[in-house]
C-alpha positions, 0 to 999 in steps of 0.5 A, a space after each residue: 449317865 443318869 441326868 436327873 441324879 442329883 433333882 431326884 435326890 432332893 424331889 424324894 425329900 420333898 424338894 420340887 424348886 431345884 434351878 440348874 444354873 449355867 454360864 456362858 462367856 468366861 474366856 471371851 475377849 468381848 462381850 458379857 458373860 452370861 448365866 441361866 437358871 432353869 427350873 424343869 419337873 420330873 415329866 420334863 423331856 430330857 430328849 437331847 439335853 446335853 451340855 451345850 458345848 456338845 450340840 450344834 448351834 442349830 440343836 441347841 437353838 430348837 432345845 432353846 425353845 423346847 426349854 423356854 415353853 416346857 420348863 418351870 421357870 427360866 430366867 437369865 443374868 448379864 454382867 457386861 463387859 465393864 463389869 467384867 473389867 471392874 469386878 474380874 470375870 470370876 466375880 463377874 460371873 457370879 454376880 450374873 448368876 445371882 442376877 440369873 436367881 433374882 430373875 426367876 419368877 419363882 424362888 428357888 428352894 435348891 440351887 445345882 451350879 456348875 462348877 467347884 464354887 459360887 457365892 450364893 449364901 440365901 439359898 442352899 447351893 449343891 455345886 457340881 463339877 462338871 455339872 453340865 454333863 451330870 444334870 439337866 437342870 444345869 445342862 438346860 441353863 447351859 444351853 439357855 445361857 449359850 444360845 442367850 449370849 451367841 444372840 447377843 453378839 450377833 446384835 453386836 456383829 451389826 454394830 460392830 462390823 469389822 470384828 466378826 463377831 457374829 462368827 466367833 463369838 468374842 473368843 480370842 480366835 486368829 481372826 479376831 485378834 487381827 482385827 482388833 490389832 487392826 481396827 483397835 477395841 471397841 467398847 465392848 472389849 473386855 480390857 482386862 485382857 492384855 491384848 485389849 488394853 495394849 489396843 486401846 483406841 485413843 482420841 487421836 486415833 479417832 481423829 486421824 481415821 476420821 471415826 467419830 462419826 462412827 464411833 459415836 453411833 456405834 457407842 449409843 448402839 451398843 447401850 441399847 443392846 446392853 439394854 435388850 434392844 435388837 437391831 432391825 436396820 441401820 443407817 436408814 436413808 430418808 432421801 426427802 429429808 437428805 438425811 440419815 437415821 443411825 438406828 431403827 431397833 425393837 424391844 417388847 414389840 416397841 420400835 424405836 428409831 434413833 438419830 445421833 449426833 456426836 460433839 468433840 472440841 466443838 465439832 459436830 459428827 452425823 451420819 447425815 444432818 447435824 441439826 433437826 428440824 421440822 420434826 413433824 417431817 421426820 416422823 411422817 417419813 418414819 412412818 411411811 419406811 415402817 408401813 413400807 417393811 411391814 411393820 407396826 407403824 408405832 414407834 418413838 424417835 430419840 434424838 441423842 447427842 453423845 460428847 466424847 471428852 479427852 480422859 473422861 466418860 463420854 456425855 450422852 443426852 436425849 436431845 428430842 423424843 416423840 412417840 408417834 401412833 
């Protein structure tokens, strides 16, 4: 199979802008779905290339980076799992995808997407069944997209313990429905899927197994994932304060340690203190763990409360933040 079929047709027109557009994530019980748009040129090195779902995990993370430092232009799109839900996976994906154009820091001139059908109208659109397997524009997304969306729910497997998402990736397998069975949904659960909504947590589940605690932190986790952020620890023990540090996470080099306190009925839940004093303290002792690890010792720390309400979103709030250098 000749993979540059389809960019040879429109560079011998004089066409050089063409993004292959993948996605990953469509079937998965959890989690986002996932595109890529990638731009590639005629001296690219189609060595290996191949739809995703044909190469291993550990093919297809060095090609990941092959793609990212050789490539054109790469960019990606996300629609969560409540967008999912809302809009259904099909306008789901098609809204990532758009996502995945808009992202690009150059536009476009012509767009190969995989499959039968896409809602892309500013930019012309050749569709291609199959297309991952007959293009390495769209091959290069496919494999961009899927090792983008795997390191997402890796992040999620830290928060997310009990469901073992780091293995299975949110796909409806054995072991994941008997852990969701088991431990209820989380809120990264697609609940359009019947399975998910007929294992739904409900409040008082949450105060029968004494979870808010968890719940809580985890809730505010999860959102800073949604936001880019990736996991370096949890639960940091700061025994000269007797208390605990939910989170230290890192984003563009930025670290970021959060504190969270969560309210329902007029109780308060932490991992440790429930009220913050003295925040000079925290952030002296802060720094000290970073320098411990090795790491840059700039940082911000965000005390944040989040009040779960019977039938209504839960209220989430900075309540302190300090930048320290």
């Amino acid at each position: 199979m000749n993979l540059l079929k389809y960019e040879k047709y429109y560079w011998n027109r004089g066409i050089k802008l063409i993004a292959g557009i993948d996605e990953a994530g469509r079937g998965p019980l959890a989690g986002p779905v996932v595109a890529a748009s990638v731009i590639i040129d005629n001296e690219f090195d189609l060595t290996d290339i191949n739809d995703s779902k044909k190469l291993s995990p550990k093919k297809r993370e060095k090609l990941y980076h092959k793609i990212i430092q050789n490539a054109i232009d790469v960019s990606i799109g996300i629609a969560h799992e409540y967008e999912i839900d809302k809009l259904n996976i099909l306008n789901a994906t098609f809204l990532a995808m758009k996502r995945a154009v808009g992202n690009m820091k150059k536009r476009p001139e012509q767009l190969l997407i995989d499959g039968p059908h896409t809602d892309i109208k500013l930019i012309p659109v050749k569709n291609i069944i199959s297309g991952d397997s007959k293009s390495a524009s769209i091959a290069a997304a496919s494999i961009i997209a899927k090792v983008t969306r795997d390191s997402i729910m890796k992040e999620y497997d830290k928060i997310y313990t009990r469901y073992n998402f780091k293995q299975h990736k949110g796909y409806g397998t054995k072991m994941h429905i008997e852990n969701l069975i088991e431990y209820k949904a989380s809120p990264i659960h697609r609940k359009s899927f019947k399975i998910v909504k007929s294992n739904m947590p409900t409040i008082s589940y949450y105060i029968e197994n004494n979870l808010f605690t968890e719940v809580g932190s985890n809730y505010i986790g999860a959102n800073y994932i949604r936001n880019q952020y990736s996991v370096i620890n949890k639960n940091i023990q700061l025994e000269q304060l007797d208390d605990v540090v939910d989170y230290l996470l890192i984003k563009n080099d930025e670290h970021l340690f959060l504190k969270i306190i969560t309210l329902y009925n007029g109780e308060k839940f932490s991992l440790g203190n429930i009220a913050i004093s003295e925040i000079e303290q925290y952030l002296i002792h802060l720094e000290d763990y970073l320098i411990k690890k090795e790491l840059k010792k700039d940082f911000i720390f965000n005390v944040i409360s989040i009040e779960f309400i019977k039938n209504k979103k839960p209220i989430i709030n900075i309540i302190h933040s300090d930048i320290a250098h």
